[in-house]
C-alpha positions as CSV (number, residue, x, y, z in Angstrom):
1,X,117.2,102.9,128.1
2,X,118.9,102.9,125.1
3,X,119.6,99.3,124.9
4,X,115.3,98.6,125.4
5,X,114.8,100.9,122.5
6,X,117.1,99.0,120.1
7,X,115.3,96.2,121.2
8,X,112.4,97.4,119.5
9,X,112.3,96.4,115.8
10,X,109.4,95.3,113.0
11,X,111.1,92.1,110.5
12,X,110.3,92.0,107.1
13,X,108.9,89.0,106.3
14,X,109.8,85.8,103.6
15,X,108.8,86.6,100.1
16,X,109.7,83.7,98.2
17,X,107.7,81.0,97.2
18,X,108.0,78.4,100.2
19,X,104.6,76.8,101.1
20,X,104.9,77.1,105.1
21,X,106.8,79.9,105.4
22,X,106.9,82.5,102.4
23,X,104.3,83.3,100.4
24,X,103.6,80.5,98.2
25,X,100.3,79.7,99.9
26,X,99.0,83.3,99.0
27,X,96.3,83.7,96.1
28,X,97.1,86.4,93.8
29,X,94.0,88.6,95.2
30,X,96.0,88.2,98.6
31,X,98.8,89.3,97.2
32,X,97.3,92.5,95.6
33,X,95.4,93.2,98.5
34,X,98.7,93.4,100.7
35,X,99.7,96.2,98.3
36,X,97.1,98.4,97.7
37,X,95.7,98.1,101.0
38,X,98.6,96.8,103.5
39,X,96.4,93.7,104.3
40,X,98.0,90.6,105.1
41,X,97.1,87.1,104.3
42,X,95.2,86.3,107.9
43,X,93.2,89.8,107.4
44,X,96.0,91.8,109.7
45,X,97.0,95.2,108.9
46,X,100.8,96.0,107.7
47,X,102.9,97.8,109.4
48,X,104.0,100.6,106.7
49,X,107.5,99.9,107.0
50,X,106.1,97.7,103.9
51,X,105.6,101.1,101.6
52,X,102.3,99.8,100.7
53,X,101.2,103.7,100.7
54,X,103.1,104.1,97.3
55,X,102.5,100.4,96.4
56,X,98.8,101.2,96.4
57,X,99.2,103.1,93.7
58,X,100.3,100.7,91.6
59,X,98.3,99.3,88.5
60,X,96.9,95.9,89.0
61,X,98.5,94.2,86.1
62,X,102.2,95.4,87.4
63,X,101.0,93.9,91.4
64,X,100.8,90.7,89.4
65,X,103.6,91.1,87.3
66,X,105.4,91.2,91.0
67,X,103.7,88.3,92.1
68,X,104.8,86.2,89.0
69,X,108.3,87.3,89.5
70,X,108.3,86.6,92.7
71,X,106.9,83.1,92.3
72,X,110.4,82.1,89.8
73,X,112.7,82.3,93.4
74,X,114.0,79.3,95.0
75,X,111.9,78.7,97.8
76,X,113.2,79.9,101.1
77,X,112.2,77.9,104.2
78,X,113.1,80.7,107.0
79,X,110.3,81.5,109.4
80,X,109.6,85.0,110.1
81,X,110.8,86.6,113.0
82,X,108.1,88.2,115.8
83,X,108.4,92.2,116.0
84,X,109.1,93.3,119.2
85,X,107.2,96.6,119.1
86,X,105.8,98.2,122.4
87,X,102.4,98.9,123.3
88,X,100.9,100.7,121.2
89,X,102.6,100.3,118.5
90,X,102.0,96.5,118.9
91,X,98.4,96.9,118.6
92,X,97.7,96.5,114.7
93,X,94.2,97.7,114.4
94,X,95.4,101.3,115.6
95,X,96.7,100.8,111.7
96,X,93.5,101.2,110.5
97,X,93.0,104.5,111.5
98,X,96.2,105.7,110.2
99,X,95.1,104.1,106.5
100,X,92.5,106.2,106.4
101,X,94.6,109.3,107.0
102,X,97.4,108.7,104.5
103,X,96.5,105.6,102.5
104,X,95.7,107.0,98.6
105,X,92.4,106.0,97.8
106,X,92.9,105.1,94.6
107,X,95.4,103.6,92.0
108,X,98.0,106.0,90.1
109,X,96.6,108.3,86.9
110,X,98.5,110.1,84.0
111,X,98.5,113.5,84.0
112,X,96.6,114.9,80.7
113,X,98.9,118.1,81.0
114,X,101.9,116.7,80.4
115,X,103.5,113.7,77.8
116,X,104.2,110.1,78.0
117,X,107.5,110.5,79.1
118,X,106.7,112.6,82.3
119,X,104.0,110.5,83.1
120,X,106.2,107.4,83.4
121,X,108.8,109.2,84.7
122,X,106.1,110.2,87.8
123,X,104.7,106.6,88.1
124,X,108.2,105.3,88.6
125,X,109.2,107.9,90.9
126,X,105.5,108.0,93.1
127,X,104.8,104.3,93.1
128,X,107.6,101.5,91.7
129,X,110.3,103.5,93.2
130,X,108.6,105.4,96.0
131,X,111.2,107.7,96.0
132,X,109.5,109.8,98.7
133,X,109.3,107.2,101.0
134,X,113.0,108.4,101.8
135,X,113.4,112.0,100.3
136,X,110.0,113.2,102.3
137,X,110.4,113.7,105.8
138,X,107.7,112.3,108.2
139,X,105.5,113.9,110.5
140,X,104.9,112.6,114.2
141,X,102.9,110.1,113.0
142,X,105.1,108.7,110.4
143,X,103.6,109.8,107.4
144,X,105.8,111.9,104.8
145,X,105.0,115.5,105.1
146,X,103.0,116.5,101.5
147,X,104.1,120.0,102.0
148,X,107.9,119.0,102.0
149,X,107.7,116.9,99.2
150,X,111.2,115.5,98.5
151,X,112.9,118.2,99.9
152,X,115.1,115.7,101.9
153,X,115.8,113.5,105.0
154,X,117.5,111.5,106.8
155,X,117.1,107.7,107.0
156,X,119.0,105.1,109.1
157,X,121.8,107.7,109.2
158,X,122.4,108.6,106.1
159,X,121.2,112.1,104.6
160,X,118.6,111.4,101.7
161,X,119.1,114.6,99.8
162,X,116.7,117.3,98.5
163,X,115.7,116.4,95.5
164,X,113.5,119.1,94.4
165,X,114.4,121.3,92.0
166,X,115.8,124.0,94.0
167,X,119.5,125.1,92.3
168,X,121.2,125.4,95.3
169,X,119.9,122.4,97.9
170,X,118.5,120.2,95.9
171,X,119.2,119.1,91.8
172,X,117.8,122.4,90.1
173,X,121.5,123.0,89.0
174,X,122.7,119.5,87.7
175,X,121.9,119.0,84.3
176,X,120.3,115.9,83.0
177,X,122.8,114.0,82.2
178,X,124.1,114.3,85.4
179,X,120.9,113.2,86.9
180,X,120.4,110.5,84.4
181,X,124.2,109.1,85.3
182,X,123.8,109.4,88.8
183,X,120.7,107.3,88.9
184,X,122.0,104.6,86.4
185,X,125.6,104.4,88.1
186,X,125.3,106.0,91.3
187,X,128.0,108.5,90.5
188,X,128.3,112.2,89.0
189,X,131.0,114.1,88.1
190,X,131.4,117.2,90.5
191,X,128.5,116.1,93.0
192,X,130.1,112.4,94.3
193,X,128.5,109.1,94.8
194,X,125.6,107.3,96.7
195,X,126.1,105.6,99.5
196,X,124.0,104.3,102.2
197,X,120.0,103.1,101.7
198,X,121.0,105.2,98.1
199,X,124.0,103.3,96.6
200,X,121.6,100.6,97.7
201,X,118.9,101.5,95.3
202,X,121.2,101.9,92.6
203,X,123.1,98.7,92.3
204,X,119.8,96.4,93.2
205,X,117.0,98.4,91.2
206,X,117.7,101.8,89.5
207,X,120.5,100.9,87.3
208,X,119.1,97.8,86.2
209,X,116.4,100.4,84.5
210,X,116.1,101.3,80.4
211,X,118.0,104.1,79.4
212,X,114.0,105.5,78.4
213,X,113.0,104.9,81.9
214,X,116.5,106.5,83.2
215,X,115.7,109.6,81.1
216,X,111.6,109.8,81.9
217,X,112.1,109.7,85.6
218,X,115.2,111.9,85.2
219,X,112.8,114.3,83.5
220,X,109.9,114.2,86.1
221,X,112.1,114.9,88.7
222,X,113.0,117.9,86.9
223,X,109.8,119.3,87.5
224,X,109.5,118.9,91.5
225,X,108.5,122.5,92.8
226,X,111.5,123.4,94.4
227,X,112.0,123.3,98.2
228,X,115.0,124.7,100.7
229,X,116.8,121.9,102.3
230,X,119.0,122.6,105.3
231,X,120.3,119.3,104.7
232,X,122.2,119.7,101.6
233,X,126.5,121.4,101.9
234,X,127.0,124.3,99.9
235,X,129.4,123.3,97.4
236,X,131.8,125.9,95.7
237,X,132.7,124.6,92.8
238,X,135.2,127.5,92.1
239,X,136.7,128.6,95.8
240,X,138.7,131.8,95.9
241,X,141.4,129.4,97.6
242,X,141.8,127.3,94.0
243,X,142.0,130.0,92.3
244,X,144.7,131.5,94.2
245,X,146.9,128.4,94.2
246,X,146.5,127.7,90.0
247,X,147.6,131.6,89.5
């Protein structure tokens, strides 16, 4: 049983600009539409493994700005691998219905009650970095749960941490310079390091950020209603037991 189940897998696909087997053929209102809406080039639904449900939140002008990028890689020729998802999971027009759940209708807004810097701060953590795609849990149907908002989960194995502003589960007690270092360096004095799908995002995409946009998503994270995690370890950062053996 076991071994049939981790037979069971979805393949990303090839992204870079070969003709026959990446995207090189795709127009750029193929390419947008495969964001915003998790449509492929042949008219098939996505499989939201691609986190086209924060993608489609995206401006237009950055979806192109991706595409361009995209389009400066060394062509690839690697065909994609089948997915060898089970009934009915294989049947991609069940998708559709699940779009119209918990696809966002519409593209992402600034908030008039707050500044520029929260605003950007919130359109990097909602839709570039979809931070929520791993700090929210999911619901049966895997969707993240809105009411649990980055309040934590747990992803390939590794715990993706509360990161609400709750003081004691999640990052309502580190300061922002902590934040800011963590997410630029992937380490914080007295709270550790990232590892896993984390310490992944760091080195490829969130330390390769301005020290603006470090400090403007460090700041909208700051303002996440706080939520309980039972994921999170109570850490003492002054046990009876140290203070014992420095007397």
């Amino acid at each position: 049983m076991l071994s049939n189940f981790r037979s069971v897998r979805s393949y990303s696909t090839n992204i870079t600009p070969d003709q026959e087997t990446g995207i090189g053929r795709w127009s750029d209102a193929q390419f947008v539409r495969a964001l915003h809406r998790g449509i492929g080039r042949n008219g098939e639904d996505l499989y939201p493994a691609f986190p086209y449900t924060a993608y489609a939140l995206l401006l237009t002008d950055d979806v192109l700005a991706i595409r361009a990028y995209l389009s400066t890689l060394q062509p690839v020729t690697s065909p994609n691998a089948d997915n060898t998802l089970v009934f009915p999971f294989n049947q991609r027009y069940v998708l559709r219905a699940w779009k119209l759940l918990f696809m966002p209708t519409r593209q992402w807004e600034p908030s008039a009650a707050h500044d520029a810097a929260w605003n950007r701060g919130s359109y990097l953590a909602e839709a570039l970095a979809h931070c929520g795609d791993c700090h929210t849990p999911r619901n049966l149907m895997f969707a993240t749960k809105s009411s649990r908002k980055y309040a934590g989960a747990v992803v390939d194995g590794w715990k993706a941490y509360n990161i609400t502003s709750d003081s004691e589960t999640g990052i309502g007690a580190w300061s922002d310079a902590e934040i800011e270092q963590y997410l630029s360096s992937g380490h914080a004095p007295a709270h550790g390091s990232a590892g896993g799908g984390m310490g992944e995002a760091i080195d490829l995409s969130l330390r390769h950020l301005s020290s603006e946009d470090i400090a403007a998503l460090t700041r909208y994270l700051s303002t996440i209603p706080a939520q309980r995690s039972e994921l999170a370890a109570h850490i003492d950062h002054h046990p009876a037991t140290l203070k014992g053996a420095t007397a």
